[in-house]
C-alpha positions in Angstrom: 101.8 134.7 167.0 104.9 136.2 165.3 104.9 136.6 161.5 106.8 133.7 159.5 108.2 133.7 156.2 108.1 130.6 154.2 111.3 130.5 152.3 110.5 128.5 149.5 107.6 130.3 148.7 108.1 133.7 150.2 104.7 134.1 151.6 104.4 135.6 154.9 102.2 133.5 157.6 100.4 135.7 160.4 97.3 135.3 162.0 94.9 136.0 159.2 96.2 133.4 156.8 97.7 130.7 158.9 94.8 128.6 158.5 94.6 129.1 154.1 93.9 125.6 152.1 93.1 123.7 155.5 91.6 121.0 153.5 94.9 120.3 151.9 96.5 119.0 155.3 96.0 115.8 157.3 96.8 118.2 160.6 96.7 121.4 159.9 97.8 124.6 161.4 96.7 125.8 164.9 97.2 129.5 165.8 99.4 128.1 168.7 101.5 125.7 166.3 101.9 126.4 162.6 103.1 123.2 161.0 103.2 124.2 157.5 103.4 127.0 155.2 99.7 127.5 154.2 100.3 128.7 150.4 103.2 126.1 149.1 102.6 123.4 151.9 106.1 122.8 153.1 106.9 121.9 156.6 107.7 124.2 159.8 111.4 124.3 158.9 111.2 126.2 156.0 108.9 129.0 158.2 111.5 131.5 159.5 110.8 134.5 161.8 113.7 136.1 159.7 113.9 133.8 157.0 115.3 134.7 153.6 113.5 133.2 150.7 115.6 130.7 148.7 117.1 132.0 145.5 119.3 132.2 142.7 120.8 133.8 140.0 119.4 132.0 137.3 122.8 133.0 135.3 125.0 130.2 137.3 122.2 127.5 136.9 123.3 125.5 133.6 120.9 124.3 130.5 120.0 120.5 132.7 118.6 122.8 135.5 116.8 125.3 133.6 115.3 122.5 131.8 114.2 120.5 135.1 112.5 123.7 136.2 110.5 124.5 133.5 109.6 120.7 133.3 108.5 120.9 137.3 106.7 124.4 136.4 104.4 122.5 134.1 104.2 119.3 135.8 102.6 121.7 139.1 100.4 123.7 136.1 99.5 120.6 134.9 98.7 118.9 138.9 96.8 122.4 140.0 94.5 122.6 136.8 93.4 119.1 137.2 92.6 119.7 140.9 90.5 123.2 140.0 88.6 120.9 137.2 88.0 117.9 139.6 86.9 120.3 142.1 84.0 120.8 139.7 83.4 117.4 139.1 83.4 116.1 142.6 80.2 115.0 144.3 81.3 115.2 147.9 81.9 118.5 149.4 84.5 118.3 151.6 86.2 116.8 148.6 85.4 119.6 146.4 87.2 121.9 149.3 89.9 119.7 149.0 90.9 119.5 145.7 90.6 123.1 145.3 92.6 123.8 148.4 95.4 121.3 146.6 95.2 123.5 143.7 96.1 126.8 144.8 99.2 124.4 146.6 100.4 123.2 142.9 100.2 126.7 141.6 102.5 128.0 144.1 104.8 125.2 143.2 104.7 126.0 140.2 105.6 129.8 141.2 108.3 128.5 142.8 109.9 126.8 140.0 109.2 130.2 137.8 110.9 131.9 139.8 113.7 130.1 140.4 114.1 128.7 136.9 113.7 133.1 136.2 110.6 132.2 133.6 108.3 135.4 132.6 105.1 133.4 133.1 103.1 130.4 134.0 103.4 128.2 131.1 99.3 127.5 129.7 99.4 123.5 128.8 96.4 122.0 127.3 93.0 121.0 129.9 92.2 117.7 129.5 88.0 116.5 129.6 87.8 114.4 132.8 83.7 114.5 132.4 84.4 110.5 131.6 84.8 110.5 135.3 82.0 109.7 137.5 82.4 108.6 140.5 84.8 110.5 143.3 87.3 107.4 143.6 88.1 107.2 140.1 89.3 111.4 140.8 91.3 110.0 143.5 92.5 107.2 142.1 94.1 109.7 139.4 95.2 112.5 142.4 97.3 109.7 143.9 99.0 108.6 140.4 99.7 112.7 139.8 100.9 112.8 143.4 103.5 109.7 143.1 104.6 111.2 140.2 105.7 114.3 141.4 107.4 112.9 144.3 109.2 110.4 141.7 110.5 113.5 139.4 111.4 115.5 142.8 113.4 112.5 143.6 115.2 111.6 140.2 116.1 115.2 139.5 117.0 116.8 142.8 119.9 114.0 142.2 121.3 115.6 139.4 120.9 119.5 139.6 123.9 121.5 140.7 122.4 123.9 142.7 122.4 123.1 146.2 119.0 126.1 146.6 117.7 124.0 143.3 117.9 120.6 145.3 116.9 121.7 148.4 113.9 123.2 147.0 112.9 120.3 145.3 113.3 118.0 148.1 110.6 120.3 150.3 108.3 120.4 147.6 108.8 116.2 147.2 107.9 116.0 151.0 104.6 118.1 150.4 103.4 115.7 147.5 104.6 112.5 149.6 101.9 114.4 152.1 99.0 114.3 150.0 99.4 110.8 148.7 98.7 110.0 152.8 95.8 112.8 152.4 94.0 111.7 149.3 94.8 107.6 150.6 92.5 108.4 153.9 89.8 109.0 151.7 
């Protein structure tokens, strides 16, 4: 297996972490077949033998961009700390595996968006208490509404940013969410 670099993320995929947050994934990677980046979830496409990470100088994007990024930053803070908290809430454990697998995938989002949108750090949004929660559909239920969500704001503001990286970018990372809507729907 040759070594692949994700260029959205900029992650390098070999043969010791091609198989990371396997639980986030209907199909996952095979040694023989990598079908998505296994840190930021994007599809084989954006995994280049000499690929060269998407970026740009944050001095060309305008004010509408900047703010669509830093909006998408939070969204994914906000989408990966709910997953880590209903990873402890959970009852089933392949669920538990799962949401935290889909956690570490919305952080990396949100990494992406840093830095492209050339932020100094992750931006620290307030936890919600889901202990009202009980049972493991009602967790689901609100992983599917986060997930449309996402794909809807991917959708509305790759539309409108200038930047063809910008739009491009957010178009893979739409793709990835529309994947775990089918992922947390076969459950």
């Amino acid at each position: 297996m040759s070594m692949l670099k994700c260029v959205i993320c900029g992650m390098n995929v070999n043969e010791k972490n091609f198989n990371l947050n396997s639980y986030a994934f209907i199909d996952g990677n095979k040694k023989s077949y990598i079908r998505y980046c296994p840190f930021c979830g994007v599809n084989e496409i954006y995994l280049q033998e000499d690929g060269k990470v998407y970026s740009v100088d944050v001095n060309t994007l305008d004010s509408n961009t900047i703010k669509i990024l830093d909006h998408a930053m939070k969204l994914e803070v906000f989408n990966g700390d709910f997953y880590v908290e209903a990873s402890k809430l959970v009852k089933n454990e392949n669920l538990k595996k799962e949401f935290l697998d889909l956690s570490r995938i919305e952080y990396m989002h949100a990494n992406v968006h840093k830095r492209l949108g050339g932020f100094k750090e992750l931006s620290e949004l307030h936890k919600p208490d889901y202990t009202k929660y009980k049972k493991d559909e009602e967790f689901l239920e609100i992983a599917k509404k986060r997930e449309e969500h996402a794909v809807a704001f991917y959708n509305k503001y790759s539309k409108v940013v200038y930047s063809e990286i910008v739009r491009k970018t957010l178009n893979a990372l739409s793709e990835v969410e529309k994947e775990h809507i089918i992922l947390i729907e076969t459950k």
